[in-house]
C-alpha positions in Angstrom: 11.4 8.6 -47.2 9.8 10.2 -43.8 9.2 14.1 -42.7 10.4 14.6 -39.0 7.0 16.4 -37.1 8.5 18.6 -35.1 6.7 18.5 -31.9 6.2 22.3 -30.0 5.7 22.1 -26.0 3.7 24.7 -25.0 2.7 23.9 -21.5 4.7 26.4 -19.6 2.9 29.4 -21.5 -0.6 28.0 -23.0 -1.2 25.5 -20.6 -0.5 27.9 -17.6 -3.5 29.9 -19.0 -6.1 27.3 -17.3 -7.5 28.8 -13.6 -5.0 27.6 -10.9 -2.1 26.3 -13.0 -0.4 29.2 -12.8 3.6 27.7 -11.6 6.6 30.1 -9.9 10.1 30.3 -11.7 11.1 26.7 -10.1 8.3 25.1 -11.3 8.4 25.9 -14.7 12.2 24.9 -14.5 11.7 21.9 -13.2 9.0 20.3 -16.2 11.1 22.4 -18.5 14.1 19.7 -17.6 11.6 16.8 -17.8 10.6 17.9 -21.4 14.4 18.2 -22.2 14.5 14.8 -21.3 11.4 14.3 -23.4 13.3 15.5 -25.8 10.7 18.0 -27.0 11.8 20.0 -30.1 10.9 23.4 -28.4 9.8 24.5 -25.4 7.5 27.7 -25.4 8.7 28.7 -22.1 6.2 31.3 -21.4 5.2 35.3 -22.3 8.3 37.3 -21.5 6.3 40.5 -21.7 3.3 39.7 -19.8 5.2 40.0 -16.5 8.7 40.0 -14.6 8.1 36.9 -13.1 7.6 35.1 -16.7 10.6 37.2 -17.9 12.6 35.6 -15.3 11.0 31.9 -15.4 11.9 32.2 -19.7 15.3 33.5 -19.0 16.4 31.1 -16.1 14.9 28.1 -18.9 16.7 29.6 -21.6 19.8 29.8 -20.0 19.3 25.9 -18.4 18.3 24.2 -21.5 21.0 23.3 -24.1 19.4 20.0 -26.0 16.0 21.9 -27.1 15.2 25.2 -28.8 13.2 27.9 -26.2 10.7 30.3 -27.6 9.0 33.3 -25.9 5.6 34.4 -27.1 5.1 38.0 -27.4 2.6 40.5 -29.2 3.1 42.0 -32.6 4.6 45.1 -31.0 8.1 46.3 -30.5 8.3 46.4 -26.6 6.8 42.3 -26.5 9.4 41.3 -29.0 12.6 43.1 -27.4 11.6 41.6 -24.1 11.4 37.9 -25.2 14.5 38.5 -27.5 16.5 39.6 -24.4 14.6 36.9 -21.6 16.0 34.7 -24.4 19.8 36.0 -24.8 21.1 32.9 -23.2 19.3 30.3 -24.9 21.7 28.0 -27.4 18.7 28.1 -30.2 16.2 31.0 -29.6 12.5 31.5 -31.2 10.4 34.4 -30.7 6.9 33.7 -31.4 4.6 36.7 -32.3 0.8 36.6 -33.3 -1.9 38.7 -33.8 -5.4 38.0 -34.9 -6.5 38.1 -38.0 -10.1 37.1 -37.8 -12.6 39.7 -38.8 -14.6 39.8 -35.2 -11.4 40.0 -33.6 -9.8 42.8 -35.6 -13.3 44.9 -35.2 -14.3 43.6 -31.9 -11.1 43.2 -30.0 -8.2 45.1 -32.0 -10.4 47.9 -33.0 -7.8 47.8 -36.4 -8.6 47.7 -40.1 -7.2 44.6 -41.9 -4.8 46.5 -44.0 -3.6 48.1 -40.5 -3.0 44.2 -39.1 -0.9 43.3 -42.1 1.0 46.2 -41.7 1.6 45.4 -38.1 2.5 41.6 -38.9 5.2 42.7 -41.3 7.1 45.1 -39.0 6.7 42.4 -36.0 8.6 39.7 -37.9 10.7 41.8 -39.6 12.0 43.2 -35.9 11.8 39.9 -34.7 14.4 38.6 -37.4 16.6 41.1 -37.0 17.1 40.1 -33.2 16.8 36.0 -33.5 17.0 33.7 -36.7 13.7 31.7 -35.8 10.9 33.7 -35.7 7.4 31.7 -35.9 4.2 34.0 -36.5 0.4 33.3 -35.6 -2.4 34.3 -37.2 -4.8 34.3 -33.8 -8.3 33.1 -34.6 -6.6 31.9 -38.1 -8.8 29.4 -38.8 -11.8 31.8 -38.7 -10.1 34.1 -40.8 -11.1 34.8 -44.6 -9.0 32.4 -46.7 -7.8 35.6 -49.2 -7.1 37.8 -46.7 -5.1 35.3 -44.5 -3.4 34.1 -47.7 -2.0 37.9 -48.1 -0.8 38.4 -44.2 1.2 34.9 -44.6 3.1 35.8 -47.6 3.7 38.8 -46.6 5.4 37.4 -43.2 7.1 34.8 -44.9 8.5 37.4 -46.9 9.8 39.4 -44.1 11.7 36.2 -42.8 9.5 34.0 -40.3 10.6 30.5 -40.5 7.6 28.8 -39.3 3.8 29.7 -40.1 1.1 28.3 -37.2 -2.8 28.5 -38.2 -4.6 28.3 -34.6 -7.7 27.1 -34.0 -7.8 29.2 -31.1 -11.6 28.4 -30.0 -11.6 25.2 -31.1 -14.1 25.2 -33.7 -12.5 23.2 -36.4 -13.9 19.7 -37.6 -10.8 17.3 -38.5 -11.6 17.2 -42.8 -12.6 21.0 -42.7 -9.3 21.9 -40.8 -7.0 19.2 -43.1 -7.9 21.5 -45.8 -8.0 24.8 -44.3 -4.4 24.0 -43.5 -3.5 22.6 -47.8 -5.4 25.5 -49.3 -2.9 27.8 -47.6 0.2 26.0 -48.5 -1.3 25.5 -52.0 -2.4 29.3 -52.0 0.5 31.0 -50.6 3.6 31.6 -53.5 6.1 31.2 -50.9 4.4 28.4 -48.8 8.0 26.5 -49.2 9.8 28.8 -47.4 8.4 28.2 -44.2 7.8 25.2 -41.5 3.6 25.3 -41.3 2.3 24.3 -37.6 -0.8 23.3 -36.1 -2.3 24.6 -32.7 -5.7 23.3 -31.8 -8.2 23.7 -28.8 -10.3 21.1 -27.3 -13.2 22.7 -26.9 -15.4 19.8 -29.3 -12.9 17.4 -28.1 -11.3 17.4 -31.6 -7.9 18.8 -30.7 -5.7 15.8 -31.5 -8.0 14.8 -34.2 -7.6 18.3 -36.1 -4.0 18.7 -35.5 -3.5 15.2 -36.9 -5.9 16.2 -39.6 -3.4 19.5 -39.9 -0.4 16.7 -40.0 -1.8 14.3 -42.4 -4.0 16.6 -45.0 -2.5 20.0 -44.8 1.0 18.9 -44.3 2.0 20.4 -41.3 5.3 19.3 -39.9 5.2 21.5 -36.5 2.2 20.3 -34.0 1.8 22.5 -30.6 0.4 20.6 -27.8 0.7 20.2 -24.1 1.8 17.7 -21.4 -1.7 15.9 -20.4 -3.9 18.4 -22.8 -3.7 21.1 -20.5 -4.9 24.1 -21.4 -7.8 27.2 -20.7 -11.3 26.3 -20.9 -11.5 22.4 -22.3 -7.7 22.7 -23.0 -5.1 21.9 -25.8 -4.1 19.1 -28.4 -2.6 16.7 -26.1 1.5 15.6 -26.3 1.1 12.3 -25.3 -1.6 11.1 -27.8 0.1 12.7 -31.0 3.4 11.3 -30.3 1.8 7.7 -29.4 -0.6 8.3 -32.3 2.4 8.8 -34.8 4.4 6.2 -33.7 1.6 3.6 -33.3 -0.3 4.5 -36.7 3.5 5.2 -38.5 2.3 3.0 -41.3 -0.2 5.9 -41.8 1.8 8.7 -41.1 5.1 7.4 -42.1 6.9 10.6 -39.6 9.8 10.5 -37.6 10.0 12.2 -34.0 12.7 13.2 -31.9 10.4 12.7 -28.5 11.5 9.7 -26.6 9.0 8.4 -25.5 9.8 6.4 -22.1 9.6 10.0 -20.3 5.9 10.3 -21.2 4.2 9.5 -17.9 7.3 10.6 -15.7 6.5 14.1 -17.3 2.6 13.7 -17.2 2.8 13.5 -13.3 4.6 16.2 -12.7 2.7 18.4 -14.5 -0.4 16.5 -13.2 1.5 17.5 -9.4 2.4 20.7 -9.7 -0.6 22.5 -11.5 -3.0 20.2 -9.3 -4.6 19.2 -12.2 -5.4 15.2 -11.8 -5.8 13.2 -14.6 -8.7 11.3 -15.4 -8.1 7.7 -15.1 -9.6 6.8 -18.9 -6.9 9.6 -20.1 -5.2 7.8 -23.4 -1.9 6.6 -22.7 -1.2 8.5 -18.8 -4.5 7.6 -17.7 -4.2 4.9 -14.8 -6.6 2.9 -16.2 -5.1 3.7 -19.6 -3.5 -0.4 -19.5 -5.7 -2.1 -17.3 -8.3 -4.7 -18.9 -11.3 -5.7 -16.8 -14.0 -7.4 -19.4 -12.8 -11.3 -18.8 -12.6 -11.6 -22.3 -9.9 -9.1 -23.1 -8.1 -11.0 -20.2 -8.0 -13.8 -21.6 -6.8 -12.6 -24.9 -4.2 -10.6 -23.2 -2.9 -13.8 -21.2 -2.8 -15.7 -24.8 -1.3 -12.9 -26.9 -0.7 -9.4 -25.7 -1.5 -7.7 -29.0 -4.9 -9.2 -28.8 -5.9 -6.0 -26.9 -3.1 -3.6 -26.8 -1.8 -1.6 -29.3 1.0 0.0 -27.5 3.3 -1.6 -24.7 2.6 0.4 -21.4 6.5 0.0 -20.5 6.7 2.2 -23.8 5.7 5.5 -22.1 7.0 4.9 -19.2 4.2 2.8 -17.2 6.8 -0.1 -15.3 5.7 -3.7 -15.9 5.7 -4.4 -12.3 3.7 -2.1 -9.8 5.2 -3.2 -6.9 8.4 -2.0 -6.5 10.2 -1.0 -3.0 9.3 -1.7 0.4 10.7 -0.8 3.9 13.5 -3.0 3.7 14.8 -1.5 0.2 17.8 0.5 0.0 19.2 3.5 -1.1 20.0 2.0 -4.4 17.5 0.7 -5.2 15.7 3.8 -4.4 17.9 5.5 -6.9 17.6 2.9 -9.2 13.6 2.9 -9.7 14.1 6.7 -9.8 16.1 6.6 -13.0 13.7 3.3 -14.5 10.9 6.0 -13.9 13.0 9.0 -15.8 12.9 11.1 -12.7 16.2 13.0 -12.4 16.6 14.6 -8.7 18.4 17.9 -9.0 21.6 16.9 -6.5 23.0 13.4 -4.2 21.4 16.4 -1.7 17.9 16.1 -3.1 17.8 12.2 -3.5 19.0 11.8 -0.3 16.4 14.0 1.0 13.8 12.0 -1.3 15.3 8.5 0.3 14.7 9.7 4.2 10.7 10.4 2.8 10.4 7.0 0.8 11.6 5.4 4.0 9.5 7.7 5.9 6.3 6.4 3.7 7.3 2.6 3.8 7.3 2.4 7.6 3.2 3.3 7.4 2.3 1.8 4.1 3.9 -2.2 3.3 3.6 -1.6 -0.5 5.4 1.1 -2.7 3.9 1.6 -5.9 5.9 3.8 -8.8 3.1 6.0 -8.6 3.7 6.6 -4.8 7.3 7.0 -5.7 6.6 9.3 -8.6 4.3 11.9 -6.0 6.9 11.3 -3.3 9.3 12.8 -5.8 6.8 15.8 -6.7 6.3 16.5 -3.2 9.8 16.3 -2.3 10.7 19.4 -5.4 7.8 21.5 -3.6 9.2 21.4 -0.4 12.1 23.3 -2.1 10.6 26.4 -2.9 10.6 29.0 0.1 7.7 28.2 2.2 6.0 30.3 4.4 3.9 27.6 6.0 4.8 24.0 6.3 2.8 21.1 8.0 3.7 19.5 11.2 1.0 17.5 12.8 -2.1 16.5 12.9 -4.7 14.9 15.5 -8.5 14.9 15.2 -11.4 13.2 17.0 -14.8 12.3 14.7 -17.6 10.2 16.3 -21.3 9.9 14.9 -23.6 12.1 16.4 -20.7 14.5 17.6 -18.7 17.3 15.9 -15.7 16.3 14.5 -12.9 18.2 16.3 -9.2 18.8 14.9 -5.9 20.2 15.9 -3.2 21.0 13.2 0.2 22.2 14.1 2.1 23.9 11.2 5.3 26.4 10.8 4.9 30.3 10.1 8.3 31.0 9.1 10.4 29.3 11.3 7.4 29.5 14.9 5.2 26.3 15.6 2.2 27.5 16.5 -1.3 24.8 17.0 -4.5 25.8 16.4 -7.7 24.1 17.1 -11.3 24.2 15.3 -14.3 21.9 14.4 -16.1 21.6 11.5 -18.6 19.2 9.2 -16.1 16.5 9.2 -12.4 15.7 10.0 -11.2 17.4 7.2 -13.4 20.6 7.3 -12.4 20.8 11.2 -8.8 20.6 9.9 -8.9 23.3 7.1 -11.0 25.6 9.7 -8.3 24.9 11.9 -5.2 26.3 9.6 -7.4 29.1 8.6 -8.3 30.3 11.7 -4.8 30.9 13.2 -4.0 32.2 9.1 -6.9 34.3 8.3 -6.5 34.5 4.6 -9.8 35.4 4.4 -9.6 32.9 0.9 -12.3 31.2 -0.6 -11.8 27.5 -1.9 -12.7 27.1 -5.1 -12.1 22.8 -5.6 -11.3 20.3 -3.4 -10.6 16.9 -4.9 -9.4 14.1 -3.8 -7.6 11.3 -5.7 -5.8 7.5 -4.6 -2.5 7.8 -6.3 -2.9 3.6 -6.6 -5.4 1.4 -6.0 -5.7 -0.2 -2.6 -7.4 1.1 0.8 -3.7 1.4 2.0 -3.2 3.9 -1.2 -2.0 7.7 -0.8 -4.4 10.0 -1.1 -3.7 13.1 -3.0 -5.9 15.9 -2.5 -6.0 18.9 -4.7 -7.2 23.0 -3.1 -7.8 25.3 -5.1 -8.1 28.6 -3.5 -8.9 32.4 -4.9 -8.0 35.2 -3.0 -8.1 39.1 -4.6 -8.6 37.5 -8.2 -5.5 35.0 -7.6 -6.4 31.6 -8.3 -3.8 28.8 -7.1 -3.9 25.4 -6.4 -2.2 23.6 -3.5 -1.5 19.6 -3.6 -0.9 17.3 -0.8 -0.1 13.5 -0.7 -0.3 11.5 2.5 -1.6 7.5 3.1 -4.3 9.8 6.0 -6.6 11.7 3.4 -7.1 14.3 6.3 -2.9 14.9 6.4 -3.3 15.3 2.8 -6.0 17.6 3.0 -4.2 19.9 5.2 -0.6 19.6 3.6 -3.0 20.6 0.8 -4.2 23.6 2.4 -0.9 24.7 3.2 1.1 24.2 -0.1 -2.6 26.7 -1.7 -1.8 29.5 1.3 2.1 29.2 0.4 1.5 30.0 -3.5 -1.1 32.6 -2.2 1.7 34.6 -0.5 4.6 34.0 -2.7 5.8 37.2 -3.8 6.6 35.5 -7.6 4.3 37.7 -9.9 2.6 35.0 -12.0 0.1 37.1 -14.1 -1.2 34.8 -16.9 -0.1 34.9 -20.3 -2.2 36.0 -23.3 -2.8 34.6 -26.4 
C-alpha cells in the first residue's frame, strides 16, 4: 500500500518574502494557474491580512482556481483570520492557515507573551478558524526550536479544537535531516491525538538542508504534507524546493513508496515563469530546472549516454518538461506550430487574443535570430503576460554609439503613458549610457540594487535576459527584459523595474 504526500505551494506568500519578488494581483494569478496545471494540492496564495492588495491577489485566486484547494495565512488573532476567511469566500476548497511561535526566544523576545498566554491564543485561533472554514492548518513558528513538552501541549490542544493539519517549521533553518526526522516522530508518538491530524513539513535553506530535512520529515517522522516553493524560492537562502521533492519521490519511490498528485511535465514551464516574473534566474547547476541540469560534458558520461541512457541519468529530462529537441521553430513556422510548441511546453495563453499577440513577437524574434529555442519561446511568453499589466512606461527604441577611447553615447525612446518622448545620455558603457538615458528624462531618483545578465540558451546569437533590481523609499522590485541586443534588454529591463515602482498595487510583504 502507498500514503499520497500532499504537496503545499507556497510560493505566492513565502516565496514573495525574498527582496524584489514581490508580484501585483496578475502575477500571482498567472503562476497560480501554472500550479493548477501542476496540479499542486494547495496553493498558499498569500497573507490576506497583511495588505489590500494580497486580500485581493487571494480572493481573485480563490475565486479562479477550481482543481486545487487555496489557503490564506493569517496570525493567531481574530481580525487575520476573518480576513483570509472572507478573501477566501469564493474558493471551491478553502484553508486558513494560522501560526504563532512557540519558541521560547520568540515568545520573550518577539511576542513579549508567557507560554501559557500562547496556548491560550492558539486554541481560540483555530477554534475561530473552524468555525468559518473546515480546513484549518496551524504552525507552531520557530517549532522546531521549541521545548518538545511544551510544544507537545499547544498541538493537542489545537488538534482538539479542530485543525486538520499540524506543520512543525523549521523557520531558520537550523535543523540537520536525522535530528529533524525525529523531531517530527517524537511529536506524533507524543501527542494523544497525533491521528487526528495531517502533520506537514516547512523547512528553510539556510544550511542547504531544506529538501533533505523535509524529506527527513517525510520518511522518519511521517509527514504526509511538505511546503515548498517553485525553484526554492524564498527570504534569505530560501525554501525546500518543489521541483526536487516531487522528482526525489518519484525517482527514489522504491524508498518512499508515496503517491503524488503533481504532474510532473509542468515542472520547468512553471519554474520559468516564476524564474521571469520575480527576476530571480536560476542557476544553471539547479537540480532538475537548471539548464545544465541534463547536459553531460565529461567524454566519458557521453559515451555512456550514447550506449545506454540510464548510464548517467536518473530521470528523463522530457519528464519535467525539458523537450528532447532544442531547436524548435524558425521564421518560416506557422501559427500552429507556434500553438503547438506552446501546449508541448505546458504554456496555456489566457485567450486566441493573447496567442495571437504572442505569434506576431515570435515572428518578430525569428526575423533577427535563425534559431528558436523552447527556452526563447518560454521568455517570449513571460514577456508577452507582462506587457499586459498597465504600463506606465514601455520601450520603443534604441540607438547607441561605443568606440574605444570614447564615451559611449545612447539614445532610448520610450512611452510615458501614451507621449514618445527621446532622451539622450552617456555613460561607462552602452548599457550605463542607456539606463542614464531613461533615468534622466524619468528622474526616479532610484537606486539599483542588481543588474544581471543571463543567455536564455546557449549560442552568441542567444537572448539575453537581464534582471534590475531597483529600491526606491524602502520598495524593492525587480524589472526583467529579454532581447537578442543585451543593451535592448537592459533597458526594457529598466523600464519593466520603474513600471512596478509606480504601480499603485500595494504589495507589502507578508509575515511569517
Amino acid at each position: 500500500m502507498t500514503d499520497k504526500l500532499i504537496i503545499f505551494d507556497t510560493t505566492l506568500r513565502d516565496g514573495e518574502q525574498s527582496p524584489g519578488a514581490s508580484m501585483t494581483r496578475d502575477e500571482k494569478l498567472r503562476i497560480a494557474r501554472q500550479l493548477e496545471r501542476l496540479k499542486v494540492d494547495v496553493i498558499e496564495a498569500g497573507f490576506a491580512a497583511s495588505s489590500n492588495g494580497d486580500f485581493e491577489a487571494v480572493k481573485a485566486i480563490a475565486n479562479a482556481i477550481r482543481d486545487t484547494s487555496i489557503c490564506s495565512l493569517s496570525r493567531a488573532n481574530d481580525r487575520d483570520i476573518a480576513r483570509a476567511a472572507e478573501a477566501l469566500s469564493g474558493a471551491a476548497r478553502p484553508r486558513i492557515h494560522t501560526f504563532i511561535a512557540t519558541s521560547a526566544l520568540h515568545m520573550e523576545k518577539k511576542l513579549r507573551m508567557t507560554p501559557e498566554q500562547v496556548l491560550e491564543q492558539a486554541k481560540l485561533s483555530v477554534r475561530f478558524a473552524r468555525n468559518l472554514v473546515a480546513d484549518v492548518e496551524f504552525s507552531p513558528e520557530d517549532g522546531y526550536r521549541s521545548d518538545v513538552d511544551y510544544l507537545c501541549r499547544v498541538l493537542e490542544a489545537v488538534i482538539r479544537e479542530g485543525a486538520t493539519t499540524i506543520n512543525v517549521p523549521d523557520t531558520v533553518g537550523y535543523a540537520v535531516p536525522e535530528l529533524y526526522g525525529n523531531f517530527i516522530k517524537t511529536l506524533r508518538e507524543r501527542v494523544p491525538n497525533s491521528d487526528k491530524a495531517i502533520w506537514s513539513v516547512h523547512c528553510h535553506n539556510d544550511l542547504g538542508m531544506a529538501v533533505a530535512n523535509s524529506l527527513a520529515g517525510v520518511k522518519i517522522g511521517g509527514a504526509r504534507q511538505v511546503e515548498c516553493t517553485i525553484n526554492g524560492l524564498g527570504e534569505r537562502a530560501g525554501n525546500c524546493s518543489l521541483e526536487e521533492i516531487v522528482m526525489a519521490v518519484k525517482t527514489r519511490k522504491d524508498y518512499f513508496n508515496l503517491e503524488m498528485n503533481i504532474d510532473p511535465l509542468h515542472i520547468v514551464a512553471a519554474s520559468r515563469m516564476v524564474s521571469q516574473t520575480t527576476g530571480f534566474v536560476v542557476q544553471p547547476n539547479k537540480a532538475v530546472v537548471g539548464a545544465n541540469a541534463f547536459a553531460h560534458a565529461s567524454g566519458i558520461h557521453q559515451d555512456g549516454m550514447l550506449k545506454a541512457r540510464e548510464t548517467y541519468e536518473i530521470m528523463r529530462a522530457e519528464d519535467v518538461g525539458w523537450s528532447a529537441s532544442k531547436i524548435v521553430l524558425g521564421k518560416l513556422s506557422g501559427r500552429n506550430a507556434f500553438k503547438q510548441r506552446l501546449q508541448d511546453l505546458g504554456v496555456q495563453l489566457e485567450s486566441e487574443a493573447d496567442v495571437n499577440s504572442a505569434f506576431a513577437r515570435f515572428k518578430e524574434l525569428a526575423d533577427r535570430k535563425s534559431e528558436i529555442f523552447d527556452e526563447d519561446i518560454l521568455a517570449l511568453v513571460s514577456d508577452e503576460s507582462v506587457a499586459h499589466e498597465n504600463e506606465q512606461f514601455s520601450f520603443v527604441s534604441l540607438s547607441q554609439h561605443s568606440e574605444t577611447g570614447e564615451r559611449p553615447q545612447a539614445k532610448v525612446i520610450f512611452r510615458v503613458a501614451d507621449i514618445e518622448v527621446s532622451s539622450e545620455s552617456d555613460g561607462n558603457g552602452p548599457v550605463d549610457a542607456s539606463l542614464k538615458a531613461i533615468e534622466k528624462h524619468v528622474r526616479s531618483g532610484a537606486e539599483m540594487v542588481l543588474y544581471s545578465v543571463n543567455a536564455i540558451s546557449g549560442s552568441t546569437e542567444s537572448q539575453g535576459e537581464v534582471t534590475v533590481r531597483l529600491q526606491n523609499s524602502g520598495r524593492v522590485v525587480n524589472g526583467v527584459g529579454s532581447d537578442p541586443d543585451i543593451v535592448v534588454a537592459s533597458a526594457k529591463a529598466y523600464l519593466s523595474a520603474l513600471n512596478k515602482l509606480q504601480s499603485k498595487a500595494d504589495r507589502v510583504p507578508a509575515q511569517g
